[in-house]
Rosetta silent file (secondary structure, phi, psi, omega in degrees, C-alpha in Angstrom):
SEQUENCE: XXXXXXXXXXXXXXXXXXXXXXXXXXXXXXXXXXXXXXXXXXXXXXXXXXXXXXXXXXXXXXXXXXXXXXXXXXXXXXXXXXXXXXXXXXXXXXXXXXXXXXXXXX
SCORE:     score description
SCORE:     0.000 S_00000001
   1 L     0.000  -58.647  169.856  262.266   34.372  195.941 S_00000001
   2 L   -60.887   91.569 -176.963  261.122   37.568  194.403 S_00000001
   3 L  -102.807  142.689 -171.624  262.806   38.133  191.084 S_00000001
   4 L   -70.483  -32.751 -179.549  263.044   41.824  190.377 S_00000001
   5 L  -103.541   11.942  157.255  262.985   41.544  186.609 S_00000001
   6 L  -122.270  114.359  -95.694  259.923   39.699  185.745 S_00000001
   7 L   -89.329  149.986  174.255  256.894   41.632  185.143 S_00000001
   8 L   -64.896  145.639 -140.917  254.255   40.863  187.233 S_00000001
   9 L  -138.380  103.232  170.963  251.309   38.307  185.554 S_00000001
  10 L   -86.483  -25.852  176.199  247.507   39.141  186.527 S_00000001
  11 L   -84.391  149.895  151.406  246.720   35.600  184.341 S_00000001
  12 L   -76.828  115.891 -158.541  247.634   32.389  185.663 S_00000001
  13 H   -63.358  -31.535  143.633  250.078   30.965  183.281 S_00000001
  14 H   -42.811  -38.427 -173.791  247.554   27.877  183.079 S_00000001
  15 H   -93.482  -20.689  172.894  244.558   29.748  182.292 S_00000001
  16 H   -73.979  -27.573  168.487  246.911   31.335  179.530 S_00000001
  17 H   -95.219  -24.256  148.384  247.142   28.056  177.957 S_00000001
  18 H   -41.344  -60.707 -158.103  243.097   26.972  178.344 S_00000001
  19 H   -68.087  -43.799 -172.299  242.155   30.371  176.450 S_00000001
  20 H   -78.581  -56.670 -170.005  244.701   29.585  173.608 S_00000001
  21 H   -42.183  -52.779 -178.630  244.020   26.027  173.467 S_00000001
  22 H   -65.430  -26.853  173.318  240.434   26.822  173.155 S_00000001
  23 H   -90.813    0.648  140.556  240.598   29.797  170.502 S_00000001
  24 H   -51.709  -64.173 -164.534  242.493   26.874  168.483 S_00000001
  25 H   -52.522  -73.318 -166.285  240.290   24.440  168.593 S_00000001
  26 H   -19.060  -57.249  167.514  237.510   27.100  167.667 S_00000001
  27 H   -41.992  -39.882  168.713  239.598   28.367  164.846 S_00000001
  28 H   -48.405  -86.901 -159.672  240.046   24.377  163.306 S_00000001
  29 H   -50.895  -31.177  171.200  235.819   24.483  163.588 S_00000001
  30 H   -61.919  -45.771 -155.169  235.589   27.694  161.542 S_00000001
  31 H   -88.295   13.953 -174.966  237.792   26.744  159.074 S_00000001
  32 H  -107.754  -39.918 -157.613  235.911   23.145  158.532 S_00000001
  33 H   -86.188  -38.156  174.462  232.192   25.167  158.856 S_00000001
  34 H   -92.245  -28.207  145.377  233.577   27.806  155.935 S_00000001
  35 H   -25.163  -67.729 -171.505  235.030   24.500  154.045 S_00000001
  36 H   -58.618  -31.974  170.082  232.232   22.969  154.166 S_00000001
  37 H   -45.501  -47.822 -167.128  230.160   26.431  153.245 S_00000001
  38 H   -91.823  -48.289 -177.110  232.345   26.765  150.074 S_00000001
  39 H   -68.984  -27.275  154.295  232.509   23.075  148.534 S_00000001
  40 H   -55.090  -14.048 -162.960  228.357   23.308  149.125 S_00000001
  41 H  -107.934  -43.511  160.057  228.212   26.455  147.526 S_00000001
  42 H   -36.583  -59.344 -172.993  230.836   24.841  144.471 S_00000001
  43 H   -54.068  -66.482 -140.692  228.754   22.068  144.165 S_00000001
  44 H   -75.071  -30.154  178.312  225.246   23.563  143.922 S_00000001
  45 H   -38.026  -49.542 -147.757  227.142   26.248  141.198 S_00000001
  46 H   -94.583  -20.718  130.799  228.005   23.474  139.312 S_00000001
  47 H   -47.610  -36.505  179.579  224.980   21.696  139.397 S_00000001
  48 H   -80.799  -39.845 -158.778  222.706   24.949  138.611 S_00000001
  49 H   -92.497  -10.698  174.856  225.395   25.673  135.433 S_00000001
  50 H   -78.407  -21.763 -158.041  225.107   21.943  134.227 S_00000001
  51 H   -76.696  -45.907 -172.713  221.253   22.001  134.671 S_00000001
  52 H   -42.707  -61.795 -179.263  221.321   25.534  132.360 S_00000001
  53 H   -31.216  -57.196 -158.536  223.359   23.494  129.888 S_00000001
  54 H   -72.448  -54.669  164.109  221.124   20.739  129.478 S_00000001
  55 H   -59.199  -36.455  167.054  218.376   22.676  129.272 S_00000001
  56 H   -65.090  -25.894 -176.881  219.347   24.900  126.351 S_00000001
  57 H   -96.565  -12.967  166.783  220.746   22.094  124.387 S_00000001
  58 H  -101.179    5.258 -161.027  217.496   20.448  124.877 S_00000001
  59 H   -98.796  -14.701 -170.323  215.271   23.641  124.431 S_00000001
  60 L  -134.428   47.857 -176.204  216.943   24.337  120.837 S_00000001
  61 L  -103.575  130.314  175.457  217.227   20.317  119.975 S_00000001
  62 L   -76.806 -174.754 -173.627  215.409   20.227  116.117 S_00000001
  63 L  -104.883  137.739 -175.098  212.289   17.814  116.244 S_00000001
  64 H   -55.848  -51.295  157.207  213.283   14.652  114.020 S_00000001
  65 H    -1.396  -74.494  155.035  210.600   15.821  111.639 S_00000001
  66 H   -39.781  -59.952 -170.051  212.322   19.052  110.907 S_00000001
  67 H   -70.169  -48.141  168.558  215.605   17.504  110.796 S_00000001
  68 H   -80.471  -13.924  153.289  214.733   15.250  108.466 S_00000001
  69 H   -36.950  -56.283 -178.094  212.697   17.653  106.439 S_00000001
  70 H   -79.044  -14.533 -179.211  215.958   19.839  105.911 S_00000001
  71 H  -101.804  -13.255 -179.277  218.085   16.760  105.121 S_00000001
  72 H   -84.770  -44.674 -168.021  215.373   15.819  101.852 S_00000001
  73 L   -59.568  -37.248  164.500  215.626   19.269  100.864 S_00000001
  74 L   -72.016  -10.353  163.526  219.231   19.296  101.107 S_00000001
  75 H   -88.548  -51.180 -161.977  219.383   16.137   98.844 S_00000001
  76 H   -95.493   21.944  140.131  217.097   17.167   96.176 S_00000001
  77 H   -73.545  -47.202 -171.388  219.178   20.892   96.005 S_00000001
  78 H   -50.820  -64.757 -165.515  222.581   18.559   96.023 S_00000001
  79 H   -55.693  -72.198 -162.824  220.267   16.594   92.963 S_00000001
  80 H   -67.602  -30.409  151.309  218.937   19.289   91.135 S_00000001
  81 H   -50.607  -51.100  166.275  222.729   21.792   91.323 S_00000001
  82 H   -61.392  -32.074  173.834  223.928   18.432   89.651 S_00000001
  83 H   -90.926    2.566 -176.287  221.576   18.091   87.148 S_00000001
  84 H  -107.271  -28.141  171.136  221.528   21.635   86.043 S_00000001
  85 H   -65.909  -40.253  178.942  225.708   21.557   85.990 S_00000001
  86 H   -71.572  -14.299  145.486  225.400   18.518   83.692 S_00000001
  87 H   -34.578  -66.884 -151.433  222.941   20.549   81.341 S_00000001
  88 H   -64.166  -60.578 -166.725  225.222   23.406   81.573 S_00000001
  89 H   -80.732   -2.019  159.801  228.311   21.216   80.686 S_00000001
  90 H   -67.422  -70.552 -176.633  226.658   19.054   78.067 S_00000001
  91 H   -70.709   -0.748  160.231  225.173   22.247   76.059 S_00000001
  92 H   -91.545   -9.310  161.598  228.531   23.856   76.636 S_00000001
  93 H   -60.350  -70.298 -161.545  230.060   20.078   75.029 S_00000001
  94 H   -39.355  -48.323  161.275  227.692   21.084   72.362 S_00000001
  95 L   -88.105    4.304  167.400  228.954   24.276   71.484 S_00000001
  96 L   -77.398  -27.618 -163.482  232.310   23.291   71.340 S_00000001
  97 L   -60.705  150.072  161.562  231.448   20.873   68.822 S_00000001
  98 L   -87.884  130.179 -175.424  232.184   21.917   65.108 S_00000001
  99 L   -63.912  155.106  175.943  228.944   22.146   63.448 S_00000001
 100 L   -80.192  153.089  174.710  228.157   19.508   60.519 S_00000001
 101 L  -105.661  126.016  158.835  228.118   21.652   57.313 S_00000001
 102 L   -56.900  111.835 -157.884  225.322   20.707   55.184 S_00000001
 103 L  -121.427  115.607  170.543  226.602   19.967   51.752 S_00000001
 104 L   104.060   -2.837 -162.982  224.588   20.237   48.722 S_00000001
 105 L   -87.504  136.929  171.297  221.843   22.208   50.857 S_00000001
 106 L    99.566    0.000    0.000  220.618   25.433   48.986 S_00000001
C-alpha cells in the first residue's frame, strides 16, 4: 500500500493539472493581447510615416504657375544658346572664307 520510494505530494495530482492548464490558457491570451499590441502599433507607424510622406511631397509640390514659368525660361535660354551658337558658327564660316581680293582697287 505504502510505497517507500515515492516522495510524498502536498498537491493533489488534479489540482496540478488545473494550475497548468490554466497558466496555458493565460499564456495563449498574452501572446494574442501583445500580437495584437504590436500589429496596432505597426500599423499606426506606418500610417504616421505614409502621412509624413505625403505631406512633404505635397508641401514642396511647385505651383503650376512657377512650373510653367521655369519651363518658358528654359525654352527661350534653349532658343537664345542656339541662336548665339549659329552667330558664332556662321561668323566663324566667315572667317574661314578666303577674302575676295579687290583687283584694280588703288
Amino acid at each position: 500500500m505504502f510505497r517507500a520510494h515515492a516522495p510524498p505530494s502536498l498537491v493533489d495530482g488534479n489540482f496540478k493539472y488545473q494550475v497548468g492548464s490554466t497558466l496555458r490558457s493565460i499564456h495563449t491570451i498574452k501572446d494574442n493581447y501583445y500580437t495584437t499590441l504590436y500589429n496596432i502599433a505597426i500599423f499606426v507607424a506606418i500610417i504616421t510615416a505614409l502621412a509624413i510622406y505625403i505631406y512633404v511631397q505635397l508641401k514642396n509640390r511647385i505651383p503650376p504657375e512657377e512650373l510653367e514659368e521655369k519651363r518658358r525660361e528654359y525654352i527661350l535660354n534653349r532658343i537664345h544658346t542656339y541662336h548665339t551658337e549659329h552667330l558664332e558658327k556662321a561668323h566663324a564660316a566667315k572667317n574661314t572664307i578666303v577674302p575676295e581680293w579687290n583687283y584694280g582697287v588703288g
